[in-house]
VEXDREN-2710 file (C-alpha; in Angstrom, 1 decimal):
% VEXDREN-2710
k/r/px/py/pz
1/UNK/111.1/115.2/96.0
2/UNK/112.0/112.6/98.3
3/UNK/113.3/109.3/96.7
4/UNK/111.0/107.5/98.6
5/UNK/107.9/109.3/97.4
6/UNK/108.9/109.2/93.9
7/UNK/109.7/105.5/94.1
8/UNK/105.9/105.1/95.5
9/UNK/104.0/107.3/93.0
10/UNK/105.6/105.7/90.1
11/UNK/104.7/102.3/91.4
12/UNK/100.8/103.9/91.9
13/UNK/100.7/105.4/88.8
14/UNK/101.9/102.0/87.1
15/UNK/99.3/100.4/89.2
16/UNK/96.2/102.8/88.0
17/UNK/97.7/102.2/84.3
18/UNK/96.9/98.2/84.7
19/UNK/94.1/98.2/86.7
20/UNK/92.0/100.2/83.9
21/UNK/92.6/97.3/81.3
22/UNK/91.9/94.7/84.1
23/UNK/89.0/93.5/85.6
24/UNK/88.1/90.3/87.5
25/UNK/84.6/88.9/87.1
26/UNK/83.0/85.7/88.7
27/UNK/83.7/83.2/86.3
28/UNK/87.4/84.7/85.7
29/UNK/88.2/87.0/89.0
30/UNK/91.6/88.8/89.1
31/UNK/94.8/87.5/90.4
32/UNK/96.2/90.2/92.9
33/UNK/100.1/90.4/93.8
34/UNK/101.0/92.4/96.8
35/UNK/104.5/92.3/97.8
36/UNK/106.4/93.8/100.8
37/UNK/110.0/93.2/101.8
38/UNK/108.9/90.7/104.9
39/UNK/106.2/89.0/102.1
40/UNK/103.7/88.5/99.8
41/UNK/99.9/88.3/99.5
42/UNK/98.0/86.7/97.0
43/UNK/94.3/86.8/96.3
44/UNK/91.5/86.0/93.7
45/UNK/88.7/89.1/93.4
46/UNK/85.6/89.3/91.8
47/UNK/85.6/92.8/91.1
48/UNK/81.5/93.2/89.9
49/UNK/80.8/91.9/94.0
50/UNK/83.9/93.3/95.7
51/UNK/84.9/89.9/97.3
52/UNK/88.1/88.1/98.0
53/UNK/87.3/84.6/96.6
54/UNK/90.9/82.5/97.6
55/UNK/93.8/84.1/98.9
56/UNK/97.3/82.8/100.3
57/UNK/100.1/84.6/102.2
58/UNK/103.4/84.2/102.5
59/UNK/103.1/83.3/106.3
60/UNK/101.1/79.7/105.1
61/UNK/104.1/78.0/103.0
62/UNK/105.9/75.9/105.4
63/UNK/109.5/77.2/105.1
64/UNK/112.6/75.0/106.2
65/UNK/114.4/78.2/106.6
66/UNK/116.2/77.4/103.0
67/UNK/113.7/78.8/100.4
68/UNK/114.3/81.8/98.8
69/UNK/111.8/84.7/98.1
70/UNK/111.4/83.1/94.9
71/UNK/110.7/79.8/95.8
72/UNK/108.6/80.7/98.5
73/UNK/106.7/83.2/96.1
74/UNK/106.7/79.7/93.5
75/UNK/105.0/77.9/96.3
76/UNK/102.7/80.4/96.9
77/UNK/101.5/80.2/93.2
78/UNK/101.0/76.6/93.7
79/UNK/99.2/76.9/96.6
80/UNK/96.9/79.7/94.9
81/UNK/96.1/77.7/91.9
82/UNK/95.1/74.5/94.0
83/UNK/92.5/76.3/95.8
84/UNK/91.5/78.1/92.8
85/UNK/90.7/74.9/91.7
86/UNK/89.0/73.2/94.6
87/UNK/86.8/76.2/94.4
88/UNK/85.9/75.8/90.5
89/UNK/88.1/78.9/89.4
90/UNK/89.6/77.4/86.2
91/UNK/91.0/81.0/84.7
92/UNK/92.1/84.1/86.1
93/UNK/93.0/87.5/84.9
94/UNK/96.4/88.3/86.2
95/UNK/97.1/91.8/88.2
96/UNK/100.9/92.3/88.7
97/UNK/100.2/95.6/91.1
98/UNK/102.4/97.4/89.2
99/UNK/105.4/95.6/89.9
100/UNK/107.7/94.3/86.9
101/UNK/106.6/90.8/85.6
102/UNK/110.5/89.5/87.4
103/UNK/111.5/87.4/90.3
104/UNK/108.2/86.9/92.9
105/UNK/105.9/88.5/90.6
106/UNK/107.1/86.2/87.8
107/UNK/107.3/83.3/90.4
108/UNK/104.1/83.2/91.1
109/UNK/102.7/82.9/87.9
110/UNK/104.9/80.1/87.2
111/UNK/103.0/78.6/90.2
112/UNK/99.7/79.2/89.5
113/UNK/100.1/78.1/85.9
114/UNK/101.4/74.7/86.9
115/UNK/98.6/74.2/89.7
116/UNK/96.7/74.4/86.3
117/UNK/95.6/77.7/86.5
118/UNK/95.1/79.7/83.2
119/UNK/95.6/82.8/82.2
END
């Protein structure tokens, strides 16, 4: 099998594994972490209406061309969490997508968390 697909399936079937404990309702909607190599998306979902409640990308941190993935994905968090909170979302259930709670992934909940953002 290619590397590639192997790579991809064991990051899907980590994925499925979380996303059966997890679920984001109104009052406490999920915190979703997508990451590519060019960036990252964040979003809050209620999962009982399907909707995207407050989201951020990677594109919307103002970058001085010194920040690292990292930092970026720290600002990101803080960015999150303070429109989280302007619209009333107070705790969140957090979805790592699989990836390994390290780096971004772990950045961003840094972030969030010191927005005031609980999960």
């Amino acid at each position: 099998m290619n590397k590639q697909k192997e790579k991809k399936n064991k990051l899907d079937r980590r994925h499925k594994k979380i996303r059966m404990k997890i679920v984001g309702i109104s009052s406490r909607p999920r915190l979703n972490v997508f990451r590519s190599n060019k960036g990252m998306y964040l979003q809050l979902i209620d999962d009982s209406t399907g909707k995207t409640l407050v989201s951020v990308n990677s594109k919307e941190v103002k970058d001085t061309g010194k920040l690292k993935k990292v930092e970026k994905s720290f600002e990101m968090g803080k960015i999150l969490g303070e429109r989280a909170l302007k619209a009333n979302i107070k705790e969140a259930v957090f979805d790592r997508g699989g990836y390994k709670y390290h780096g971004r992934v772990k950045a961003v909940a840094e972030g969030a968390r010191e927005a005031g953002l609980k999960f």
